[in-house]
Chimera marker file (.cmm) of the C-alpha trace (Angstrom):
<marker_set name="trace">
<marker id="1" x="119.276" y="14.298" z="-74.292" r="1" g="1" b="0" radius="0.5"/>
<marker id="2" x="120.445" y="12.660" z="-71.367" r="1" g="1" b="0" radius="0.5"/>
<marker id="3" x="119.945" y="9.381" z="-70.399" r="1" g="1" b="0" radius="0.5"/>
<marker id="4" x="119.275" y="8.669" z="-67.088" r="1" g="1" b="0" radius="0.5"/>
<marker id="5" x="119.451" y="5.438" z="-64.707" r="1" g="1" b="0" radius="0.5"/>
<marker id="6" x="116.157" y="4.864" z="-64.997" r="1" g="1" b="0" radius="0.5"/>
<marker id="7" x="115.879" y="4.780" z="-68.986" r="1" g="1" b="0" radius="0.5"/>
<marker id="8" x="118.540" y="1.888" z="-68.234" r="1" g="1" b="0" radius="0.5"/>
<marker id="9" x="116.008" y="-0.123" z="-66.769" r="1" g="1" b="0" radius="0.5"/>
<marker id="10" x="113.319" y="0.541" z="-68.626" r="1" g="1" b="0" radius="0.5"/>
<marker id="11" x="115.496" y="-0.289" z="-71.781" r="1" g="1" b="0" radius="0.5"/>
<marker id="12" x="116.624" y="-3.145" z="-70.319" r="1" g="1" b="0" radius="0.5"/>
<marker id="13" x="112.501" y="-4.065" z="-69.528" r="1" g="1" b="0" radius="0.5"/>
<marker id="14" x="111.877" y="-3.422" z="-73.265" r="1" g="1" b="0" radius="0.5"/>
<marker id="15" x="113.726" y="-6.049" z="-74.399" r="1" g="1" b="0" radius="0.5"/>
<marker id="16" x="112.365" y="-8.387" z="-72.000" r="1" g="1" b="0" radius="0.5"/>
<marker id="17" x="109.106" y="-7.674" z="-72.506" r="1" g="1" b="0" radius="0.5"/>
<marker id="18" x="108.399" y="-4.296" z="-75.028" r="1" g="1" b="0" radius="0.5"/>
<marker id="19" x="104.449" y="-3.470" z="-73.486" r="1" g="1" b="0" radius="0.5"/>
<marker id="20" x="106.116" y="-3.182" z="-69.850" r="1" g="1" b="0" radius="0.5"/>
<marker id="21" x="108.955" y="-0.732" z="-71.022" r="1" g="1" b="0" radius="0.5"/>
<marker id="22" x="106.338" y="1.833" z="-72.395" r="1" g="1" b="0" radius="0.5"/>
<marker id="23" x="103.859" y="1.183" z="-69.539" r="1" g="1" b="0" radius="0.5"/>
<marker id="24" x="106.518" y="2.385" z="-67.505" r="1" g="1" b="0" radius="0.5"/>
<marker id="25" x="107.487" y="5.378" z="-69.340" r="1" g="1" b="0" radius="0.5"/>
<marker id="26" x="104.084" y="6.528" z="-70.979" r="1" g="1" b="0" radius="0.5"/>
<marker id="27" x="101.953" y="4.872" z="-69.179" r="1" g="1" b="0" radius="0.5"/>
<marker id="28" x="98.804" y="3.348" z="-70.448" r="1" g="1" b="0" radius="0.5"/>
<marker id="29" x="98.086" y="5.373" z="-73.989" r="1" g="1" b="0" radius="0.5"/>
<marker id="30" x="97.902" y="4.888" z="-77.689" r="1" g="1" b="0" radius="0.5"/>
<marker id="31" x="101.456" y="4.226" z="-77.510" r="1" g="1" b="0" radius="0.5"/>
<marker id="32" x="101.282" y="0.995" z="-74.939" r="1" g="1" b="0" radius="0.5"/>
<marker id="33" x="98.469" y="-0.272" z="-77.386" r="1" g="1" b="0" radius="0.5"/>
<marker id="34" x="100.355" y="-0.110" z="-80.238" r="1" g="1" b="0" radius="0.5"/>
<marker id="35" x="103.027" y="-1.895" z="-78.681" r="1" g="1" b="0" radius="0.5"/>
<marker id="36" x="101.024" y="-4.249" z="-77.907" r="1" g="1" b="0" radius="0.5"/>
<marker id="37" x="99.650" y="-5.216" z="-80.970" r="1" g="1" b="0" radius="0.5"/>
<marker id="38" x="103.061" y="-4.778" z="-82.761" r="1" g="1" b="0" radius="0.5"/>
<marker id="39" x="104.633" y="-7.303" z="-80.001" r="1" g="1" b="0" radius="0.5"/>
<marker id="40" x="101.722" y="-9.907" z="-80.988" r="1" g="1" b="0" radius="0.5"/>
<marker id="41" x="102.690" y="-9.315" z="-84.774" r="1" g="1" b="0" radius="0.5"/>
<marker id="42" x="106.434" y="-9.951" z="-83.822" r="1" g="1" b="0" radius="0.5"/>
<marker id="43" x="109.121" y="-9.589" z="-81.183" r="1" g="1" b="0" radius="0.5"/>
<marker id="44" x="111.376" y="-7.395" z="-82.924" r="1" g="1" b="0" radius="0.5"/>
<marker id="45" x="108.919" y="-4.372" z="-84.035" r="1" g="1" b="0" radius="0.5"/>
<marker id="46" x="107.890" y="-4.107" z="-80.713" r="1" g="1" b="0" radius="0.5"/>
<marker id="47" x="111.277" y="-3.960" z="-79.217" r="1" g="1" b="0" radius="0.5"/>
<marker id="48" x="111.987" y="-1.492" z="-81.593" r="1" g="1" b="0" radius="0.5"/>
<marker id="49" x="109.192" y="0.504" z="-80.980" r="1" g="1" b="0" radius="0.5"/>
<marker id="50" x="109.644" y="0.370" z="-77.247" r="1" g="1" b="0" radius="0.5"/>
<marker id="51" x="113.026" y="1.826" z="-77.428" r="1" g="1" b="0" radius="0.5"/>
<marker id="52" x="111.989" y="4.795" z="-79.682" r="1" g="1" b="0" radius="0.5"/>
<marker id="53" x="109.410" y="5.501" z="-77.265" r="1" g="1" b="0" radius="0.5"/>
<marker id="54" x="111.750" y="5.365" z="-74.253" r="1" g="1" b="0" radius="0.5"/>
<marker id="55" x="114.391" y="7.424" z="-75.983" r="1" g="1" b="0" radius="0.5"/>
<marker id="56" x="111.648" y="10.323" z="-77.728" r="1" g="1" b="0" radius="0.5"/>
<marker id="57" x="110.087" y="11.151" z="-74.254" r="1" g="1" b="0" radius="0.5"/>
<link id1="1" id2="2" r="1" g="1" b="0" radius="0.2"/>
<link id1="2" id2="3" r="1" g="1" b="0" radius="0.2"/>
<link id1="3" id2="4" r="1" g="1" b="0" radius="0.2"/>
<link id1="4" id2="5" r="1" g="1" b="0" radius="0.2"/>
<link id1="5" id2="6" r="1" g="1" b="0" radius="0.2"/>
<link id1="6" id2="7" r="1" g="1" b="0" radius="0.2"/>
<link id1="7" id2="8" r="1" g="1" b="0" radius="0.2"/>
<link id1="8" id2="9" r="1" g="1" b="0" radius="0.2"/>
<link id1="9" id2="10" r="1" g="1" b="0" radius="0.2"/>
<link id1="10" id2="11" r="1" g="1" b="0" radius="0.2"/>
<link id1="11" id2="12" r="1" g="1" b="0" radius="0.2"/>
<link id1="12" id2="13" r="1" g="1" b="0" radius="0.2"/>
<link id1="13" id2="14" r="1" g="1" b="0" radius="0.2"/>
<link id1="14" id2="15" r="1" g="1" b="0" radius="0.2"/>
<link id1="15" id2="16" r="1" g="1" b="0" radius="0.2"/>
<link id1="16" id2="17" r="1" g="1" b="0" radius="0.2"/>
<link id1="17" id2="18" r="1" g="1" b="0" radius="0.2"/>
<link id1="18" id2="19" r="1" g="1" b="0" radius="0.2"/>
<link id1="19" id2="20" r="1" g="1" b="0" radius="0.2"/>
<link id1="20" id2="21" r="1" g="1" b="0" radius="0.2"/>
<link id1="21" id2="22" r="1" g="1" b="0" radius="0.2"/>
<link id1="22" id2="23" r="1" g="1" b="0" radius="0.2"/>
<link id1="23" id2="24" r="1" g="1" b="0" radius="0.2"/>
<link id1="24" id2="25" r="1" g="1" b="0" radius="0.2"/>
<link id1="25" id2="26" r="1" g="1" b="0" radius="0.2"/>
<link id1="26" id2="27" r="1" g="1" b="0" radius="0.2"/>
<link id1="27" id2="28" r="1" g="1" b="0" radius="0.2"/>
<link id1="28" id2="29" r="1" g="1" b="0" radius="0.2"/>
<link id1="29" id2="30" r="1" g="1" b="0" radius="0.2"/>
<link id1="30" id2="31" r="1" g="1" b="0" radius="0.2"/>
<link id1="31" id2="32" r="1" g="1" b="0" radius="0.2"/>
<link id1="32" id2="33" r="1" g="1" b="0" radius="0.2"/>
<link id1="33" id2="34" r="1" g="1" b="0" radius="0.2"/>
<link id1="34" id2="35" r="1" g="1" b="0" radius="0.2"/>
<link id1="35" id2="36" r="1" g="1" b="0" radius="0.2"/>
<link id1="36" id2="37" r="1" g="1" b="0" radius="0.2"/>
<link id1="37" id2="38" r="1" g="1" b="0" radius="0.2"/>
<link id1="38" id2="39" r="1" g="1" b="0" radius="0.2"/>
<link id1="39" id2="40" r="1" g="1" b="0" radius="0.2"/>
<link id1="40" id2="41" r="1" g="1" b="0" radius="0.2"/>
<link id1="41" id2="42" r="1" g="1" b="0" radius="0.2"/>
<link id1="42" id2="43" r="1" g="1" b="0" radius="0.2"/>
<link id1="43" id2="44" r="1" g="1" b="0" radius="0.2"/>
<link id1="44" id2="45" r="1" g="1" b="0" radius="0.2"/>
<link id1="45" id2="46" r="1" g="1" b="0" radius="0.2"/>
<link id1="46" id2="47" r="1" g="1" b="0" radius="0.2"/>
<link id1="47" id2="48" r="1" g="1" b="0" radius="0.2"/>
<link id1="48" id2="49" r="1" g="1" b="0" radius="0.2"/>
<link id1="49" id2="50" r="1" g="1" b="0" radius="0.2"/>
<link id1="50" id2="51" r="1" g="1" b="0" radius="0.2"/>
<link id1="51" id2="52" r="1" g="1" b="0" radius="0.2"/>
<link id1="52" id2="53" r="1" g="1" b="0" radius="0.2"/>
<link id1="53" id2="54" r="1" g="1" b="0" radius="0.2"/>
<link id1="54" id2="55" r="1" g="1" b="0" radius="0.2"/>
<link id1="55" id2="56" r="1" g="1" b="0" radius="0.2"/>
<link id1="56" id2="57" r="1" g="1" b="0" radius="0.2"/>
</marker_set>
């Protein structure tokens, strides 16, 4: 799978802020809702959510 310049920046936007890095690559779906709710329950799992999403799709 290649990565592209774009999944730079939305990698780099998950980090910032998890919800906006799968907005931008899902859009708005289960997936940006659980983010969500796993960013409220802590930083980390959403981060790491955020960059399996970006990297499986």
């Amino acid at each position: 799978m290649a990565v592209t310049c774009s999944d730079i920046f939305k990698l780099i936007f998950a980090i910032i802020l998890p919800p906006l890095g799968v907005f931008l690559e899902r859009g708005c779906s289960s997936s940006l809702f659980i983010n969500i709710i796993l960013t409220i329950l802590g930083y980390i799992p959403g981060i790491i959510h955020a960059v399996y999403v970006i990297m499986k799709y």
